[in-house]
VOGU-3710 file (C-alpha; in Angstrom, 3 decimals, decimal comma):
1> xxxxxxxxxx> 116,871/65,408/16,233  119,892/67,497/15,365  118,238/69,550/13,175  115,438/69,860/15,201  117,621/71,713/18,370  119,001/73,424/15,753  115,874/75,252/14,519  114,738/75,746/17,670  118,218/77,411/18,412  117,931/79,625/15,392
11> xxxxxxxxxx> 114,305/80,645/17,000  115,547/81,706/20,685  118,448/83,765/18,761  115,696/85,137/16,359  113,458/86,108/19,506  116,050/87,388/21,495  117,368/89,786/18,460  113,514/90,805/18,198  113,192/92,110/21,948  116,869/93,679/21,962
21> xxxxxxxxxx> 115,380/95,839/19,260  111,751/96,509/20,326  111,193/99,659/22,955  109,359/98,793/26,065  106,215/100,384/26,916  105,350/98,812/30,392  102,250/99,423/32,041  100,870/102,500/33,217  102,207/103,936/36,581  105,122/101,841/35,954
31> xxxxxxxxxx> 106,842/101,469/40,028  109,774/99,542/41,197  110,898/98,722/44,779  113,523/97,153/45,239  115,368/95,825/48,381  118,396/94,083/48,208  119,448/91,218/51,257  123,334/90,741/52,047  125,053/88,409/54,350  122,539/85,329/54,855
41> xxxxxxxxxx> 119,924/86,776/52,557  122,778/87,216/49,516  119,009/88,296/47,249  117,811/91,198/45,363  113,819/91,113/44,889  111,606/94,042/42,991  108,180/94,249/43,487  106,491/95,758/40,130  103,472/98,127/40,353  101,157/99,422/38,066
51> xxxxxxxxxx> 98,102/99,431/35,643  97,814/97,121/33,095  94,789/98,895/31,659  92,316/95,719/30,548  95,413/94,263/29,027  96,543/91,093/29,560  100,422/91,547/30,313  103,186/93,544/29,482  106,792/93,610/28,683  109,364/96,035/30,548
61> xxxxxxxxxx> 113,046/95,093/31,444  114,955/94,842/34,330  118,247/94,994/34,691  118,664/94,332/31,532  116,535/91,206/31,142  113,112/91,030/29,405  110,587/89,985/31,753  106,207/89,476/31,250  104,253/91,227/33,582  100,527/89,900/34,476
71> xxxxxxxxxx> 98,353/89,849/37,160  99,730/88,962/40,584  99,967/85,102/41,828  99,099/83,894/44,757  101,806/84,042/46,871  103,650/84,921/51,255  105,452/87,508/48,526  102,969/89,312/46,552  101,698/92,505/47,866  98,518/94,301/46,959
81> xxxxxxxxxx> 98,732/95,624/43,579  101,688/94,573/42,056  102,066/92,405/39,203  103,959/89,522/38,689  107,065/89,276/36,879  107,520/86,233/34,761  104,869/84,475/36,866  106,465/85,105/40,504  105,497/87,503/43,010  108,604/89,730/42,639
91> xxxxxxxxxx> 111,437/89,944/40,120  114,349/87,667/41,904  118,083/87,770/41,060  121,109/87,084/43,033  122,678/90,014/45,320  126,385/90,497/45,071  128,755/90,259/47,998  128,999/92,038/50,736  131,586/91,961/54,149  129,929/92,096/57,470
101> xxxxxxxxxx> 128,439/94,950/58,368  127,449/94,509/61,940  128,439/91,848/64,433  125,848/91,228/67,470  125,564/89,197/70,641  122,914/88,706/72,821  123,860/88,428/76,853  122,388/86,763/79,735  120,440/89,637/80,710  118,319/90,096/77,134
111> xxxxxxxxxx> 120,400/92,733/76,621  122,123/92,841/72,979  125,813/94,496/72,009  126,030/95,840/68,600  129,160/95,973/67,089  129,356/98,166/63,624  131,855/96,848/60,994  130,497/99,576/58,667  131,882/103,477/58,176  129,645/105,479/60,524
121> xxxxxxxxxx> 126,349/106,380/59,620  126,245/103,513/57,346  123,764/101,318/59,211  120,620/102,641/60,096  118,802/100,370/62,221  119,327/96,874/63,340  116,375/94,653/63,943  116,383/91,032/65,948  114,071/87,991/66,034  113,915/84,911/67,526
131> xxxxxxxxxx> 112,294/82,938/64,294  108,854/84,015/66,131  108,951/87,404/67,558  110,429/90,649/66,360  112,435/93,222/68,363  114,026/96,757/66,793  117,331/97,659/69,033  117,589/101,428/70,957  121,097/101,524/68,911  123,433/100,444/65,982
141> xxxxxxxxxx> 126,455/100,354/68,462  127,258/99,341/71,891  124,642/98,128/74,345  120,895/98,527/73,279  117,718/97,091/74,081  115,408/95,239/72,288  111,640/97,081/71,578  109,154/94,570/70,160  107,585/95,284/66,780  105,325/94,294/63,970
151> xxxxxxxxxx> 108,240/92,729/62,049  109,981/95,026/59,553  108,182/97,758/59,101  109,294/101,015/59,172  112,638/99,699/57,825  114,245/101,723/54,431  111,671/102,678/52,336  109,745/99,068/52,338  105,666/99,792/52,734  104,249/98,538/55,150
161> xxxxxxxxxx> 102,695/95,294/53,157  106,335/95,019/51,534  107,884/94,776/55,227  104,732/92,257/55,901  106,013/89,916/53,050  109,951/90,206/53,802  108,653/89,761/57,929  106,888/86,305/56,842  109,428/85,309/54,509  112,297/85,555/57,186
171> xxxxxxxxxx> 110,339/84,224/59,752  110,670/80,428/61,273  114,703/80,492/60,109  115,421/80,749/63,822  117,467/83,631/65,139  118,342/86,173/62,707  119,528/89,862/63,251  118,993/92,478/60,278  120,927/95,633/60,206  119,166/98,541/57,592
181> xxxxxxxxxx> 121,680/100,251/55,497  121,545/103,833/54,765  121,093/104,547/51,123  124,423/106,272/51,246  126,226/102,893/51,952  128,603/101,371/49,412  127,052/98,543/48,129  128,157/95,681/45,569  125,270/96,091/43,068  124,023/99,503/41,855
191> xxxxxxxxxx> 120,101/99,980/41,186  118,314/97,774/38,925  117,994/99,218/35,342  114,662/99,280/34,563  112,936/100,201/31,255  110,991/102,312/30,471  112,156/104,585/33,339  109,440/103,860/36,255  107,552/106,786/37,651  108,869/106,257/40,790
201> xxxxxxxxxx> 112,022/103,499/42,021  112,344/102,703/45,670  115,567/101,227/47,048  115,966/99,353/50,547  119,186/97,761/51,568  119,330/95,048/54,248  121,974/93,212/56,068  121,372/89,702/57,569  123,214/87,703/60,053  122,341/84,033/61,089
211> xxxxxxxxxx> 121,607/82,398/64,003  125,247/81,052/63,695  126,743/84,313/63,823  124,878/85,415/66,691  127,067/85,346/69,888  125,157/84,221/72,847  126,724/84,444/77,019  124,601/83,091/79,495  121,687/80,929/79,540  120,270/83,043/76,707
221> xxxxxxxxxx> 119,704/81,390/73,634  119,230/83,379/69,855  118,288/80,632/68,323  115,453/79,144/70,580  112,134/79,493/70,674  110,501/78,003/73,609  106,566/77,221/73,945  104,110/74,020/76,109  102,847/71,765/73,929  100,666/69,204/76,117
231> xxxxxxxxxx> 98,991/65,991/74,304  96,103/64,540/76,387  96,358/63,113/79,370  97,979/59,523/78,373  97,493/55,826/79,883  100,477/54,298/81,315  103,719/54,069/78,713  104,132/50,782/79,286  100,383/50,422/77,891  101,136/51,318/74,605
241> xxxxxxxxxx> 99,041/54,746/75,290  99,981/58,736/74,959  102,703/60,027/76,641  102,749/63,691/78,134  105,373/65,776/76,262  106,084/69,513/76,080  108,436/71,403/73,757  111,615/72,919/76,352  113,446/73,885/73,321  114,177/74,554/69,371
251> xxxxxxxxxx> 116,609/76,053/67,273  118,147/75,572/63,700  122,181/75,437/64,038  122,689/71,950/65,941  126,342/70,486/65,840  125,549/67,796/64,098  125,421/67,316/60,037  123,096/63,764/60,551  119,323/63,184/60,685  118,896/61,123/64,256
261> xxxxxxxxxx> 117,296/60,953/67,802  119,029/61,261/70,939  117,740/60,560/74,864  119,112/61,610/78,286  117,327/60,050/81,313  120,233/61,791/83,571  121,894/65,353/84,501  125,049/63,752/82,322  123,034/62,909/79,013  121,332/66,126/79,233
271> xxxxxxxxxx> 124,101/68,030/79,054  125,464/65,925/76,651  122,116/66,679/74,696  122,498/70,067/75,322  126,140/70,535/74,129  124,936/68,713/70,556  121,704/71,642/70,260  123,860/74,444/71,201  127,612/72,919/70,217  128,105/75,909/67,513
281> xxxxxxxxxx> 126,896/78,535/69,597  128,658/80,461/72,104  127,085/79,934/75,642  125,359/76,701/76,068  122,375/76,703/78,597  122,287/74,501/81,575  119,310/72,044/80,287  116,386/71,518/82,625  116,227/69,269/85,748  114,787/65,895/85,236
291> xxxxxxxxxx> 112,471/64,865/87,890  111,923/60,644/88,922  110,274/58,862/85,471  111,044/62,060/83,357  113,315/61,900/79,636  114,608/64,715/77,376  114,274/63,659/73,579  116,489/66,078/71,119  115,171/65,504/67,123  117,516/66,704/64,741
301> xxxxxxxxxx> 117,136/66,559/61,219  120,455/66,675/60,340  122,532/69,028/57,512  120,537/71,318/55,721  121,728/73,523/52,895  119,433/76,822/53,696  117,120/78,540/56,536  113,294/77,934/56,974  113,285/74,303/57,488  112,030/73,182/61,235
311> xxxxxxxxxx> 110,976/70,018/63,323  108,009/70,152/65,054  106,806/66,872/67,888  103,006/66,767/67,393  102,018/63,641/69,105  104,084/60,906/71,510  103,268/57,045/72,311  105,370/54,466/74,680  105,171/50,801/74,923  107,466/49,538/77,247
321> xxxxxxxxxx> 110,803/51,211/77,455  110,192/52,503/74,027  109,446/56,110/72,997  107,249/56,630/69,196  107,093/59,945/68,266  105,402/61,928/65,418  107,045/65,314/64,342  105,739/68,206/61,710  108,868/68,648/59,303  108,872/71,864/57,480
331> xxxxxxxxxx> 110,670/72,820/54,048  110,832/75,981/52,741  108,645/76,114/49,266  109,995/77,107/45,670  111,058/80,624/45,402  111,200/81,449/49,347  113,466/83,745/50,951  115,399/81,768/53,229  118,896/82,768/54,478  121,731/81,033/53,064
341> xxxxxxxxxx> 123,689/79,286/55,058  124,008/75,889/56,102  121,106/75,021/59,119  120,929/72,080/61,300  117,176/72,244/62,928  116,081/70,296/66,315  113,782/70,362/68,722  113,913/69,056/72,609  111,110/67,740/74,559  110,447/66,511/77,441
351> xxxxxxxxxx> 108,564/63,297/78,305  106,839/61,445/81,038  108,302/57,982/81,624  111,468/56,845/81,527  112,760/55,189/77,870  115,998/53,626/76,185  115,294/53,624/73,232  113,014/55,962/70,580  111,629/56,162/66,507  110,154/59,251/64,651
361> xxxxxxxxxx> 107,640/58,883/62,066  107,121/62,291/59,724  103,525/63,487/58,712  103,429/61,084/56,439  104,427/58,286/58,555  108,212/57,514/57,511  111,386/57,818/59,250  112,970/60,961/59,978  115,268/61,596/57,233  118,297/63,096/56,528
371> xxxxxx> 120,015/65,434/53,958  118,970/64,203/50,351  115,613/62,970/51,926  111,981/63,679/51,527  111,186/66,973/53,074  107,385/66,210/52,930
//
């Protein structure tokens, strides 16, 4: 055995001599863009371009690391006609650290105020969503307005399927706020090294605040997304048929670390509800009235150690004073861009009938777990 690790150890040294010596060719039309995520994003990715020509793959480095281009994967990531890099959809290494560029808080009004922690002219544009829908703000500093868009595009020198990807890959992480740097702005990592010399090497620097650093006033609420999701029209709870539900609320920074279900039948317990979805936000929202026979249900999944994980209620059942529901849970999958920072999903619905006492079953019929559980 000993010898054995050995000679494979003498192998990988061996190899790695080889390539140190050896000059890349790279494909034809060799082209890098890179963009480079600070804050919550704390990622550099490089999509690689260019023309193979009938060959199978090719060798080029990047920043200083010998990687295999081939055709592209399917993948959210990959972008119409670039290659993959060592069998992902874009070359992936950690981004250095950064301070805060920007601060922002949304008010009651929809309004936003941007506050720039950068030297002026340093921040370019600053772009909001609500884990759903995209807005770019009228200004980088002060009060501005929010104008929806198409995601990202438009933003540093991204194409427009490049923003598509990076739009999709930030997506569902609940409320996020990305400032564009200018490519004048100081920043921790200088260009990726790539060789041979591309015939052209885009550059795109992002900052990213999380919903946790978003300061809300009001009844506004970064971090929630808000739709009516309405089951059939149920038998009586106490029947053991469907119950009515509809989605009032969901958001991904819940003050709570544990996986669990919680009930309020009265104004008390839904603020008390309330003050658990919003507790680490600034500005909690007075929660809905409850009309006669009516409960809220909050679902949290607890602790969890990045973005783009979510809880979803798909279906609801009662038998006696006893609430069943099913949820969606969602995880992000290997090699997404999700921010990171800790995230605490739930979701709120509300219910007809009145109950004590409730269970969630994923979509695979077990328990609602916590951090350290199944995901799927």
């Amino acid at each position: 055995m000993t010898s054995g690790k050995i000679s494979r150890l003498a192998l990988l040294v061996l190899g790695a001599g080889l390539l140190s010596g050896c000059t890349m060719t790279g494909p034809a039309n060799l082209r890098v863009h890179e963009v480079n995520i600070y804050g919550a994003g704390a990622q550099r990715l490089a999509w690689v371009y260019g023309d193979l020509g009938g060959a199978a793959s090719s060798s080029v480095k990047i920043g200083g690391q010998a990687v295999t281009l081939r055709a592209q994967v399917s993948d959210p990531l990959a972008t119409p006609g670039s290659l993959s890099v060592d069998g992902k959809a874009a070359y992936v290494a950690k981004a250095g650290s950064l301070a805060p560029r920007f601060t922002l808080a949304r008010e009651s009004s929809g309004a936003f105020t941007v506050t720039s922690l950068a030297p002026a002219g340093q921040v370019q544009t600053v772009y909001y969503t609500d884990g759903t829908n995209w807005q770019r703000l009228s200004s980088v500093t002060g009060t501005a307005l929010g104008a929806p868009v198409s995601g990202l595009r438009g933003a540093g020198q991204l194409t427009d399927a490049e923003a598509d990807a990076l739009t999709r890959a930030l997506s569902n992480q609940g409320a996020l706020a990305v400032a564009v740097l200018s490519p004048a702005a100081t920043l921790p990592d200088a260009a990726l090294n790539v060789e041979p010399r591309p015939s052209e090497q885009r550059r795109t620097a992002l900052y990213v605040l999380g919903s946790a650093q978003i300061a809300l006033s009001g009844t506004t609420t970064t971090s929630t997304t808000t739709t009516t999701v309405i089951t059939p029209a149920p038998t009586s709870p106490t029947s053991g048929g469907r119950v009515n539900f509809s989605e009032v609320a969901s958001g991904t920074n819940a003050n709570t670390a544990a996986a669990g279900v919680l009930l309020a039948r009265t104004a008390s317990e839904a603020r008390a509800l309330y003050a658990t979805a919003y507790g680490r936000q600034t500005g909690i929202p007075t929660p809905p009235a409850l009309a006669a026979g009516e409960t809220l249900v909050g679902v949290f999944m607890g602790q969890r150690p990045t973005g783009g994980y979510s809880v979803r209620v798909t279906g609801a059942t009662g038998q006696g004073s006893t609430l069943a529901l099913r949820v969606q849970v969602n995880a992000p999958g290997p090699g997404a861009i999700t921010t990171q920072a800790l995230t605490s999903p739930w979701t709120i619905v509300r219910v007809s009938g009145s109950f004590s006492a409730a269970s969630v079953l994923d979509q695979l019929g077990q328990p609602l777990r916590g951090p350290g559980g199944n995901d799927r």
